[in-house]
C-alpha positions as CSV (number, residue, x, y, z in Angstrom):
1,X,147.5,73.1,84.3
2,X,147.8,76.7,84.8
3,X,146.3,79.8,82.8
4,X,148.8,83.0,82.3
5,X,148.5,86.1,80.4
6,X,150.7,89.1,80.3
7,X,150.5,92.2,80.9
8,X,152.2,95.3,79.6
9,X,152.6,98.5,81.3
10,X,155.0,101.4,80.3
11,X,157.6,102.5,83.5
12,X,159.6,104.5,82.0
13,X,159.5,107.4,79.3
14,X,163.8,107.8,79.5
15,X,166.5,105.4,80.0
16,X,167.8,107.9,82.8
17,X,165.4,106.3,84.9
18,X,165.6,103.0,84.1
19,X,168.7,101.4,86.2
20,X,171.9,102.4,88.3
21,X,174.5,103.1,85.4
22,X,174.7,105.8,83.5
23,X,176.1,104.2,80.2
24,X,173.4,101.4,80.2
25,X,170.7,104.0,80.8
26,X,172.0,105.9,77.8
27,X,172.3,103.0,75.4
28,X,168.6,102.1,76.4
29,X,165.8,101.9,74.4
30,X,163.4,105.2,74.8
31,X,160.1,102.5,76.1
32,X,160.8,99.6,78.0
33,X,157.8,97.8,79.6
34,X,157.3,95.0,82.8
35,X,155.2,92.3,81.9
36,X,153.5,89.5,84.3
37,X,151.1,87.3,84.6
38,X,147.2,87.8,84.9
39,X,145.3,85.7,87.7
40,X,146.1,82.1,87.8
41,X,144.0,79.6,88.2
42,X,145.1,76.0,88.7
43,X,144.1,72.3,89.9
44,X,145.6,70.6,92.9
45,X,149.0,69.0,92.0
46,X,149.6,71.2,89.6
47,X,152.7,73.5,88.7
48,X,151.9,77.1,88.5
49,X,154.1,79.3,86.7
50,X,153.7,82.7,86.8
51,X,156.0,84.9,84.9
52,X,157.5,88.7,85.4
53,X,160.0,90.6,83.1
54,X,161.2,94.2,81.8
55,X,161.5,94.1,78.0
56,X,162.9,96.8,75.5
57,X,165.8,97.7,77.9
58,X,168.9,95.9,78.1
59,X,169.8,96.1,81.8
60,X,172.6,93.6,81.9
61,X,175.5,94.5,84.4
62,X,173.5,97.3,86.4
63,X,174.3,97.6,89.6
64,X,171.2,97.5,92.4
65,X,169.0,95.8,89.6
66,X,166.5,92.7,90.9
67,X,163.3,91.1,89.8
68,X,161.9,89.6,93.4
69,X,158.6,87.7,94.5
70,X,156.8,87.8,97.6
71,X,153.9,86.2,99.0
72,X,151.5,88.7,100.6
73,X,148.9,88.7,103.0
74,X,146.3,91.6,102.7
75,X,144.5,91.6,105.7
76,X,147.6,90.4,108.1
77,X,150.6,92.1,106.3
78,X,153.1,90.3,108.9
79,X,152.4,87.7,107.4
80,X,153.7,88.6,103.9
81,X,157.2,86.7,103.5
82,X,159.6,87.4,100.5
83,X,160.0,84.3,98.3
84,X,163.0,85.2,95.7
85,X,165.4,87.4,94.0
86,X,166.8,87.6,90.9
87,X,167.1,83.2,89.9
88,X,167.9,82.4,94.3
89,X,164.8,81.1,96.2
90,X,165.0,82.3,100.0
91,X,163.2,80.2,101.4
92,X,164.3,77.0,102.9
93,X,161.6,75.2,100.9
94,X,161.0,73.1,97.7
95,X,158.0,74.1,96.8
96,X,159.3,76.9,94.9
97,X,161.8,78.1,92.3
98,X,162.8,80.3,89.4
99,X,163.1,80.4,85.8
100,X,165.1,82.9,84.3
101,X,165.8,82.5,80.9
102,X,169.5,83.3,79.7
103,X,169.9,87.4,78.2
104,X,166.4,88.1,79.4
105,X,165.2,90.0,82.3
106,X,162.4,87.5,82.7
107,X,162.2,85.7,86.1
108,X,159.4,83.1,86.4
109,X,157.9,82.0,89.7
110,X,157.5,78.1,89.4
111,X,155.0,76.9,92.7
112,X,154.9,72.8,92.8
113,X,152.4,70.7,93.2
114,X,149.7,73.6,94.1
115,X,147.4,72.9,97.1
116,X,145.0,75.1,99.0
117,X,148.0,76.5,101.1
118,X,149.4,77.9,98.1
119,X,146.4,80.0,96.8
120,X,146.9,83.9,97.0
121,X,148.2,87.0,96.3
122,X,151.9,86.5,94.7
123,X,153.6,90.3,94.2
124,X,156.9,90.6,91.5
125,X,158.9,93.6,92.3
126,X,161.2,95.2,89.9
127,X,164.2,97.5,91.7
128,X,166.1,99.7,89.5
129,X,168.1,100.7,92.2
130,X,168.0,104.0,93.9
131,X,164.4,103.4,95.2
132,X,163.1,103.3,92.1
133,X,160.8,100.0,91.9
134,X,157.6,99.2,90.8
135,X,154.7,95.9,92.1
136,X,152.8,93.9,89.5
137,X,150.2,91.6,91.7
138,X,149.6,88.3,90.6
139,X,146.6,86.2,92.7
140,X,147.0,82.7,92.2
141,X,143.8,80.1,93.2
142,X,143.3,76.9,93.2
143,X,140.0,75.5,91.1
144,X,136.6,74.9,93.9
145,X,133.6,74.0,93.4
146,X,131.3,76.7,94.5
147,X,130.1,76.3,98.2
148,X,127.9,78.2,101.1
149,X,130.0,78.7,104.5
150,X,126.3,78.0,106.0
151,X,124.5,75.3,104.5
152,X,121.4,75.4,106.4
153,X,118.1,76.9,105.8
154,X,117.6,80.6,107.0
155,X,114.1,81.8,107.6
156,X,113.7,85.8,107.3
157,X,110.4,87.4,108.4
158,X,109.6,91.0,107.7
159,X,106.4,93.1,108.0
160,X,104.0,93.5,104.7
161,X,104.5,97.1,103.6
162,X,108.3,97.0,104.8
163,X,111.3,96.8,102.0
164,X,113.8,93.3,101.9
165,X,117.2,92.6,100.1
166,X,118.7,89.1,100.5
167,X,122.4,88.5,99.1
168,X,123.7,85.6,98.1
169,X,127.8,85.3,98.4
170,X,128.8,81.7,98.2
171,X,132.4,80.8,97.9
172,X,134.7,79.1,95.0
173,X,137.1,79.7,92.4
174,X,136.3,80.8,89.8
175,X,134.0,83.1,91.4
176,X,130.3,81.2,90.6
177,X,127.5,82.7,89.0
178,X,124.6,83.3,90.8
179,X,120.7,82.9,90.3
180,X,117.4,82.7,92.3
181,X,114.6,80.6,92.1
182,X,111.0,80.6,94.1
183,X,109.7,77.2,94.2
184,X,106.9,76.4,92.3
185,X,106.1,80.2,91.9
186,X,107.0,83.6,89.7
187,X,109.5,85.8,91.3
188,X,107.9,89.2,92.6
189,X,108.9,92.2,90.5
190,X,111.1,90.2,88.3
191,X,109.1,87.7,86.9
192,X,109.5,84.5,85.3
193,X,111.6,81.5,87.4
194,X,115.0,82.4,87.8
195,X,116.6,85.7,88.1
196,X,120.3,86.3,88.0
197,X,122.0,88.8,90.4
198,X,123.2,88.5,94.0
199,X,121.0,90.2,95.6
200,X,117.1,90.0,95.5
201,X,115.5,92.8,96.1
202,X,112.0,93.2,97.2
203,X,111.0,96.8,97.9
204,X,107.9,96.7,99.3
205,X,106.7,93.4,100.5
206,X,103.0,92.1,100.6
207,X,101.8,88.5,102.0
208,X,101.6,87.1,98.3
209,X,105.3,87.1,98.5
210,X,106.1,84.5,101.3
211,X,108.0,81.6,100.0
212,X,110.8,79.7,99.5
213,X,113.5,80.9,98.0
214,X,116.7,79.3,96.7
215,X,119.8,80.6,95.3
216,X,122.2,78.4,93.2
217,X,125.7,79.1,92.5
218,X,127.4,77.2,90.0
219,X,131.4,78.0,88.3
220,X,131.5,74.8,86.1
221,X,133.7,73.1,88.4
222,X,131.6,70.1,90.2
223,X,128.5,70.4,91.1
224,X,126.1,73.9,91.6
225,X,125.8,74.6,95.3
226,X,122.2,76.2,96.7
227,X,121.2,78.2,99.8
228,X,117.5,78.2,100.7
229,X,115.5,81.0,102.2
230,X,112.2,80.4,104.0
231,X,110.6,84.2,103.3
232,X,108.0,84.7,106.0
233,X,105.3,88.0,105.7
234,X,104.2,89.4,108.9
235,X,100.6,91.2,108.0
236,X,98.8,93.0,110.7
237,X,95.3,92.8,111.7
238,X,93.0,93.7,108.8
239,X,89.5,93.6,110.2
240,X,86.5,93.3,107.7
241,X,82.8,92.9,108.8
242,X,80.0,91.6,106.9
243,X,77.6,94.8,107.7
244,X,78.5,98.0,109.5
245,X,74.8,98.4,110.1
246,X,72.8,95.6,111.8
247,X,68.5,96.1,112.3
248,X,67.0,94.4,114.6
249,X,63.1,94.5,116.3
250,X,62.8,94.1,120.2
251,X,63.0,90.6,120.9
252,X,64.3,88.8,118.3
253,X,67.8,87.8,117.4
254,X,70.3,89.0,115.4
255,X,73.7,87.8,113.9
256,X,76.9,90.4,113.8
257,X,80.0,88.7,112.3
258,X,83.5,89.8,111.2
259,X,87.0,88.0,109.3
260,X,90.2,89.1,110.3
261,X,93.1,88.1,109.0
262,X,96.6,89.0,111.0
263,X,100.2,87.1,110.9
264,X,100.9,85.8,113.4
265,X,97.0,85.5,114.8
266,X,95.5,87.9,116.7
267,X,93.3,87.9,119.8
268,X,89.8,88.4,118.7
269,X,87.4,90.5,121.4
270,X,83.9,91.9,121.3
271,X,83.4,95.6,122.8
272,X,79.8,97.4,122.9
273,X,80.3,101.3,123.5
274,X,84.3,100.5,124.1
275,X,83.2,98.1,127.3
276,X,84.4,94.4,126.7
277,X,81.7,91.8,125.9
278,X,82.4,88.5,128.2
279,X,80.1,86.4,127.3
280,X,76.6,86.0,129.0
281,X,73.1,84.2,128.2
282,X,71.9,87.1,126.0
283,X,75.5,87.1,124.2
284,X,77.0,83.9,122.4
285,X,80.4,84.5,120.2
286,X,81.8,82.2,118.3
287,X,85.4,82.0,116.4
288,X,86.1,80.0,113.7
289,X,88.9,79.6,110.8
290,X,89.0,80.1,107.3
291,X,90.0,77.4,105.1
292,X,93.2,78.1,103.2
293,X,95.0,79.7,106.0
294,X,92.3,83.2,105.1
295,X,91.9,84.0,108.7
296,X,89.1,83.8,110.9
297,X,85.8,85.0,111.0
298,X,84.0,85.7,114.9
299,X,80.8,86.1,115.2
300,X,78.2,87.9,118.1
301,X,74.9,86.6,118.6
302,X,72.5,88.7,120.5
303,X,69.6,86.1,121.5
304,X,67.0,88.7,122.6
305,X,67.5,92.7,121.4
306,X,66.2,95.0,124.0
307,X,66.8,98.4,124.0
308,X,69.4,98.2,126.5
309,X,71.1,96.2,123.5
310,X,71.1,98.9,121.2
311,X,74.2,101.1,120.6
312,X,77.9,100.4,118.3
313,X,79.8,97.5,118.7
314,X,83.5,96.9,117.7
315,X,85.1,94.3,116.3
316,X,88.9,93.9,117.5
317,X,91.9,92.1,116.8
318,X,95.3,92.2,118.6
319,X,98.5,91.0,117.8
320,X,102.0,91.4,118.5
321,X,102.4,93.8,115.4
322,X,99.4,95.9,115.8
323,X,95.8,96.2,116.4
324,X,92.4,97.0,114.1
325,X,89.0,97.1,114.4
326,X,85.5,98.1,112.7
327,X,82.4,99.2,114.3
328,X,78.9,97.7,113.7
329,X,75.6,99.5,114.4
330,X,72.7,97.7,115.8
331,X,70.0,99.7,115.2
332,X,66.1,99.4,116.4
333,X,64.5,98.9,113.0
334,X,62.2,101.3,111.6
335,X,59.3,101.8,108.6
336,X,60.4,104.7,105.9
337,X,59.5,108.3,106.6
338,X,59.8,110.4,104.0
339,X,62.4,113.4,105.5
340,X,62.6,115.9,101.9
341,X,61.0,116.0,98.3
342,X,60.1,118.5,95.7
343,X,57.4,120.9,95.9
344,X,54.4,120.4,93.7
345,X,56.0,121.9,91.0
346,X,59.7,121.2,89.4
347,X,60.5,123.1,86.2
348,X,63.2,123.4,83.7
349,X,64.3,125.5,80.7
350,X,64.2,123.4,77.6
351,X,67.3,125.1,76.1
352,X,69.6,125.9,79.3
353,X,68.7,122.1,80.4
354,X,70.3,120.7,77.3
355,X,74.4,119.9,76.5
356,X,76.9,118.4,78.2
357,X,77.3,120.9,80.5
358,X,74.3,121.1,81.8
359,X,73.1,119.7,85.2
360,X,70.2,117.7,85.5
361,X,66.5,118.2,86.5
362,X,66.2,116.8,89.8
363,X,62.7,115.8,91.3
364,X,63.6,115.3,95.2
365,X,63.0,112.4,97.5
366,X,64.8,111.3,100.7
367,X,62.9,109.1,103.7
368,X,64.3,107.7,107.0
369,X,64.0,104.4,108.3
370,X,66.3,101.2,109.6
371,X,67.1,99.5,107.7
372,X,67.5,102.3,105.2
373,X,64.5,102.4,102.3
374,X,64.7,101.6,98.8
375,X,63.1,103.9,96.2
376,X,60.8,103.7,93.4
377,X,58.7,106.1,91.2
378,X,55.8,106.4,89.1
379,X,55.1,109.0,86.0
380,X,51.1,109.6,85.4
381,X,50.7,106.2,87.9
382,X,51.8,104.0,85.8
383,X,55.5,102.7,87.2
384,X,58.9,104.1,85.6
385,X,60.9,102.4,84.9
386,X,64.3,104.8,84.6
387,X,67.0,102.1,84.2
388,X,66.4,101.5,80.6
389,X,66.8,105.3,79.9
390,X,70.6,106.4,80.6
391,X,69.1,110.0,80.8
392,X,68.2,108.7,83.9
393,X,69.6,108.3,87.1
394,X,69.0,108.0,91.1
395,X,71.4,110.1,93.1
396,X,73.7,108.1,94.8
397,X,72.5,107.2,99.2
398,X,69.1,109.2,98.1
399,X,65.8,108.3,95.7
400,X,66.4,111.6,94.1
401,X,65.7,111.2,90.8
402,X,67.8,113.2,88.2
403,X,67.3,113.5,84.5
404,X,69.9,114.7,82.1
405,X,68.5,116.7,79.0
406,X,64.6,116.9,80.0
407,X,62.2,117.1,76.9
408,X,58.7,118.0,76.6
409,X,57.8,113.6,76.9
410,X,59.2,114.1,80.1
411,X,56.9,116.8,81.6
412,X,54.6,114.6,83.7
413,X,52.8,113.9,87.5
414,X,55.8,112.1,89.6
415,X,55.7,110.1,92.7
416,X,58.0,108.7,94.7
417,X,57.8,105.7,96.6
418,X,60.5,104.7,99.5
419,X,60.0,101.2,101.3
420,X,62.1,98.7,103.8
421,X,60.7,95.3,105.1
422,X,58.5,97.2,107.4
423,X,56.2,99.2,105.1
424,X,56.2,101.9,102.3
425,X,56.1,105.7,102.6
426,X,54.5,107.9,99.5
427,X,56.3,111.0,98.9
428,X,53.5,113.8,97.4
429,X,52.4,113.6,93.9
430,X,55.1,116.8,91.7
431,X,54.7,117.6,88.4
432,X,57.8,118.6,85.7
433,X,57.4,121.3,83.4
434,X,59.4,123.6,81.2
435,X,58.9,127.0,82.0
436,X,57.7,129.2,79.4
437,X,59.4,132.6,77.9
438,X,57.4,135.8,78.9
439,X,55.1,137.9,76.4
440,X,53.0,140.4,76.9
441,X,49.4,141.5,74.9
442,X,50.9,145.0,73.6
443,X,51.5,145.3,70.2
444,X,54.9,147.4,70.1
445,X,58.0,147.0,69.9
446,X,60.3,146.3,73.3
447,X,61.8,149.2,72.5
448,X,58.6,152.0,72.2
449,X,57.8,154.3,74.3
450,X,54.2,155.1,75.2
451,X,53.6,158.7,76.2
452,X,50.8,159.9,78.8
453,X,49.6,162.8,80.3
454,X,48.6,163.2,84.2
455,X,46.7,165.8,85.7
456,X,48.4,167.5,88.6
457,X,47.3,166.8,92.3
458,X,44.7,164.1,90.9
459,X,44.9,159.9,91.5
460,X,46.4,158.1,88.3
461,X,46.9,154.8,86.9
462,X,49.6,153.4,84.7
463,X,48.6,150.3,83.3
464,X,51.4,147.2,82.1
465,X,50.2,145.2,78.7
466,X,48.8,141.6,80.0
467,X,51.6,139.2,80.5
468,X,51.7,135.4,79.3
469,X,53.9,132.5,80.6
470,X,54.7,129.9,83.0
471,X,55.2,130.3,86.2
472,X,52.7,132.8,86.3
473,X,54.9,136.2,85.8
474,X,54.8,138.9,88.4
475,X,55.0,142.3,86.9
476,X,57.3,145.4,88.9
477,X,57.8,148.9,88.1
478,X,61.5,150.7,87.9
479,X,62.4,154.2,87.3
480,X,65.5,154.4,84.8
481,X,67.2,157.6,85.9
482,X,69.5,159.5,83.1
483,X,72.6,160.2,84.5
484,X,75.9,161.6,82.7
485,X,77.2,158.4,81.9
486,X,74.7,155.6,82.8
487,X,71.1,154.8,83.4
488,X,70.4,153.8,87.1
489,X,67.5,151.4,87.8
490,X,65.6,152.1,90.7
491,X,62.8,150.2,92.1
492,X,59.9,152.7,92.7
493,X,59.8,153.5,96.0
494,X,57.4,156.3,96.8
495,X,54.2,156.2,99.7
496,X,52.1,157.8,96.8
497,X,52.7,154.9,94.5
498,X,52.0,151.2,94.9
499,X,51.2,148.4,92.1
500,X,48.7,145.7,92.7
501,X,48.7,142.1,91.7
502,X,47.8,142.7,88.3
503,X,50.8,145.3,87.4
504,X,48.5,148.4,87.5
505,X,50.9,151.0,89.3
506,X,48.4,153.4,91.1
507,X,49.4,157.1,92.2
508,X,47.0,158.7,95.4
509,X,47.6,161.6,93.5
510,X,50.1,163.1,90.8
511,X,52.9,165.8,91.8
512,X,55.3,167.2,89.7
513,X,58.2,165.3,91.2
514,X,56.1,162.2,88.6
515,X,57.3,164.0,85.7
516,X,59.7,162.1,83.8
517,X,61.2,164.9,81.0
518,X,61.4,167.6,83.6
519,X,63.4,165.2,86.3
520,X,64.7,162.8,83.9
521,X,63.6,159.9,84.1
522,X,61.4,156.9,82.8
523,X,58.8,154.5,84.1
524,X,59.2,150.6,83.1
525,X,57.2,147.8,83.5
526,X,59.2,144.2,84.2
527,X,58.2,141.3,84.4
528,X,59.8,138.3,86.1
529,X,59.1,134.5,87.3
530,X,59.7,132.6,90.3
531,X,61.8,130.6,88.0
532,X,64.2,133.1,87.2
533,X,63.5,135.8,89.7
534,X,66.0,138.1,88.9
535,X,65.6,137.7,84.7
536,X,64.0,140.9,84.4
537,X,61.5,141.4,80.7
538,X,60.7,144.6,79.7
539,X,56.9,145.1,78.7
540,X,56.8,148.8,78.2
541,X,58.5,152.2,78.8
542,X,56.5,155.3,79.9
543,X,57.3,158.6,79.5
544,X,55.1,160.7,82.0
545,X,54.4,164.0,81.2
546,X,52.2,165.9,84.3
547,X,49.7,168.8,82.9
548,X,46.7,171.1,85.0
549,X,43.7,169.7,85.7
550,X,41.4,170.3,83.3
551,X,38.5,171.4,85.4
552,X,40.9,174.2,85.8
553,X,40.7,173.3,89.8
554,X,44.2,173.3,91.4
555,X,43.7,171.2,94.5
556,X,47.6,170.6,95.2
557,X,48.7,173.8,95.9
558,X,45.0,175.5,98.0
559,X,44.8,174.8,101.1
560,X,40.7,174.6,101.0
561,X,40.3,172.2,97.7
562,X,40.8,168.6,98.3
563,X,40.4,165.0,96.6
564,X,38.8,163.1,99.5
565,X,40.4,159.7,100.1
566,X,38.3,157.0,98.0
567,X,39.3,153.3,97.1
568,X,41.1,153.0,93.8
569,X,41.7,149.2,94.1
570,X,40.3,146.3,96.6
571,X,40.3,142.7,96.9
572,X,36.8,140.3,95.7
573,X,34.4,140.6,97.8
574,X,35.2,136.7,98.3
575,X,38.6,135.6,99.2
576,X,40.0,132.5,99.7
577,X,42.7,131.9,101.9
578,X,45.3,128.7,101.2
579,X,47.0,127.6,104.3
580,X,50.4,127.4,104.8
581,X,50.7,130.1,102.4
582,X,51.1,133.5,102.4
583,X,47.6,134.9,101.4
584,X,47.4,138.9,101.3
585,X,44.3,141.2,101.3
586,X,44.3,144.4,98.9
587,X,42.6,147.9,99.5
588,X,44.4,151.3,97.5
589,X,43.4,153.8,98.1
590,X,43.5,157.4,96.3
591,X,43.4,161.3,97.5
592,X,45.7,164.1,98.0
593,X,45.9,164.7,101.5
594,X,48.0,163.4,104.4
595,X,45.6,161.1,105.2
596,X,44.3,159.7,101.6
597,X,46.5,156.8,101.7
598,X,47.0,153.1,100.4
599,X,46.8,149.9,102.5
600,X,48.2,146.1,101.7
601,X,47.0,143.8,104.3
């Protein structure tokens, strides 16, 4: 049995090209082709012909004209032997010979009884004489069942994290298909059972992906071959421990443990302040597997803390690819001490503190202790509960407490509470409220101005309209000078001029320099909060206008006429001083001369 198929391919676009003499050239047809046989493939014992020819030219009679065969050898070429020419075989050999049908330029190979010997690459050559040839290649095999050169079981081993690509090349004829298998498990990356390629490819390798892994090759003819690959994962040391953070009183004992898990095993060792742990009465370790081929987990048992014990430990592991390890704290424990919180006071705008993008109210509370508190709080005493109320929250390693979108049910007395098994500490008592928008008592318009007259050389007093809101509001004075182009806002900042904690801006005496028409100028009364200390109302503007006394006196500018210094403004007779706040003592005072003067204390 033998499979042949031919092929056509055009040589020659002239018959002046096609052989040695000129009249056969020029009777010729205009497009003669070589055909010859595809690849052959055969049983053993059988008779392979494969077949060569020039059609649509008649070449009979010209001279230097052959059709030969040769056997060739690709990778020795001194090896290649010529076989035929034309219908004689050369060889002194049976195996061989030629059929060459009468008027035909067709000259078939015939190969008997085919065995292995006789597989390979089989070349025709057609001369037309005058070095003009051409090669048509014909491989010839014999049917095998597909087949590994190594039939034993390789075993790869690669790092997790590194890239693999196993190929699978087994022998036979026809060349056999190929396709992988993992027993008893999905293929990584590919999915499903089987895959069909040559080459699996695994670009980055993890430990799920140890296996085994076969490839089958199978051509139809007897039975598939396999080749089995024992895929091993290298992992390094991974080193996790139960707590980084141990707490422990003098005396008693504590437990510090950690798993590692590392392929091939690692050497596990104990290390306080980077100094190896050996082993002694006061320090038992212990190393144990994990079922399920998981690793190991070592533990450290200190039987009696002293403070000599107390410090970082490390947990490490060792192996021939690579080391890890993780520190653990043993810390002297400790009962809560409350380290920051909120004044008495926290306060929010009830419009700015609403919409997405606004940040939440948040009441402070942090403490210290080992091991580290929890937190709890109370609204009005009574215990709140904030998890049921997605508003709010507890800032994440703090007790900070933050609620998004306050509203007025909110407002309220809060306390924070921080505890650990050794006792509770209680945060001071703060209240949340909104703040309210400033007013003031005057009946005008923002944007009025009041006019007043001041005698010159005599004390004065501008008063600001009462103000309302919460915080308390602090009232200032500015002068707005007129320039070209702008107005420029000036605090007032004048050693005749001081305003005392009720707004009241007192002059020791007027001068014309306090004239606002003749130098331009106004006087304004702001008010502001601690809140938002630099969001500035306006209660009133003042126009100053500064006249003669009317007593017809003109102190300011003689020499002998005077206003002797007297108090214009003084604290209660009874003050009460806060501590650990800042507590002041007022006395203004009024007169013209040098040394009528005003004193904050």
């Amino acid at each position: 049995m033998y499979r042949i198929a031919l092929v056509a391919l055009c040589f020659l676009t002239g018959v002046t090209s096609c052989a040695g003499s000129p009249t056969k050239r020029e009777a010729a047809t205009p497009n003669p082709k070589i055909t010859y046989s595809k690849e052959t493939i055969a049983k053993e014992g059988d008779e392979v012909k494969i077949d060569c020819a020039v059609e649509g030219v008649d070449l009979t009679g010209v001279q230097d004209f052959s059709v030969s065969w040769s056997k060739i050898n690709e990778e020795k070429p001194a090896n290649s032997y010529p076989i035929s020419n034309n219908d004689r075989v050369l060889l002194f050999s049976s195996k061989f010979r030629v059929d060459h049908p009468a008027d035909s330029q067709q000259y078939s190979l015939i190969i008997k009884k085919m065995s292995e010997e006789d597989s390979g690459l089989y070349r025709c050559t057609v001369n037309f004489g005058e070095d003009q040839k051409i090669n048509a290649d014909v491989p010839v095999t014999i049917q095998k069942a597909p087949y590994f050169t190594d039939d034993f079981t390789k075993t790869l081993t690669v790092t997790e994290g590194d890239a693999i690509s196993i190929d699978c090349q087994p022998g036979g004829s026809p060349k056999p298909e190929v396709y992988w298998e993992r027993l008893n498990q999905e293929l990584p990356y590919y999915g499903g059972k089987f895959f069909k390629a040559n080459q699996l490819d695994i670009p980055l390798v993890d430990r799920s992906h140890k296996g085994h892994y076969v490839c089958y090759a199978n051509n139809g003819i007897g039975d598939p071959a396999n080749s089995h690959v024992i895929l091993e994962v290298q992992v390094p040391p991974e080193v996790v421990v139960t707590k980084d953070q141990v707490f422990a009183s003098m005396t008693e004992e504590v437990m510090m443990e950690c798993k590692v898990v590392a392929i091939p095993a690692a050497d596990i060792a104990w290390l306080k302040d980077d100094l190896p742990i050996l082993g002694s009465a006061n320090y038992k370790i212990k190393t144990v597997p994990l079922e399920g081929d998981e690793g190991v987990v070592s533990t450290m048992a200190v039987t009696q803390v002293s403070s000599e014990d107390i410090g970082t430990y490390k947990c490490r592991a060792t192996s021939a690819i690579g080391t890890a390890e993780k520190s653990i704290a043993l810390i002297t424990k400790s009962p809560p001490l409350i380290s920051a919180q909120s004044r008495k006071e926290v306060l929010y705008d009830l419009q700015r503190n609403l919409g997405r993008d606004a940040l939440p109210v948040v009441i402070e509370c942090m403490a210290e202790g080992a091991p580290s508190p929890k937190y709890r709080w109370t609204k009005n005493n009574k215990t709140l509960i904030w998890e049921v109320d997605p508003r709010f929250s507890l800032e994440e390693g703090t007790g900070n407490l933050l609620i998004s979108d306050p509203t007025m049910d909110d407002n309220g007395l809060y306390q924070c509470f921080a505890y650990n098994n050794l006792g509770t500490a209680v945060a001071d008592p703060v209240y949340l409220l909104n703040t309210s928008r400033i007013e003031f008592s005057n009946d005008k318009d923002e944007s009025d101005t009041y006019n007043v007259k001041a005698e010159l050389g005599r004390p004065f007093k501008l008063s600001c309209p009462k103000v309302f809101g919460y915080p308390k509001p602090t009232l200032s004075w500015v002068k707005a000078n007129q320039l070209e182009t702008q107005i420029e806002i000036e605090f007032v900042n004048d050693e005749r001029i001081i305003s005392d904690p009720e707004g009241n801006l007192w002059f020791t005496h007027i001068t014309e320099a306090d004239d606002t028409r003749k130098n331009n100028f106004q006087f304004i009364c702001l008010a502001s909060t601690t809140f938002e200390p630099n969001d500035f109302s306006m209660a009133s503007i003042i126009e100053l206008s500064v006249v003669d006394p009317a007593d017809g006196n003109l102190n300011l500018n003689e020499e002998q006429l005077n206003v002797e210094s007297f108090p214009m403004y003084t604290s209660n007779d009874t003050v009460k001083f806060i501590a650990l706040q800042e507590n002041t003592l007022w006395c203004i005072f009024g007169g013209e001369r040098k040394h009528a003067s005003h004193h904050q204390g």
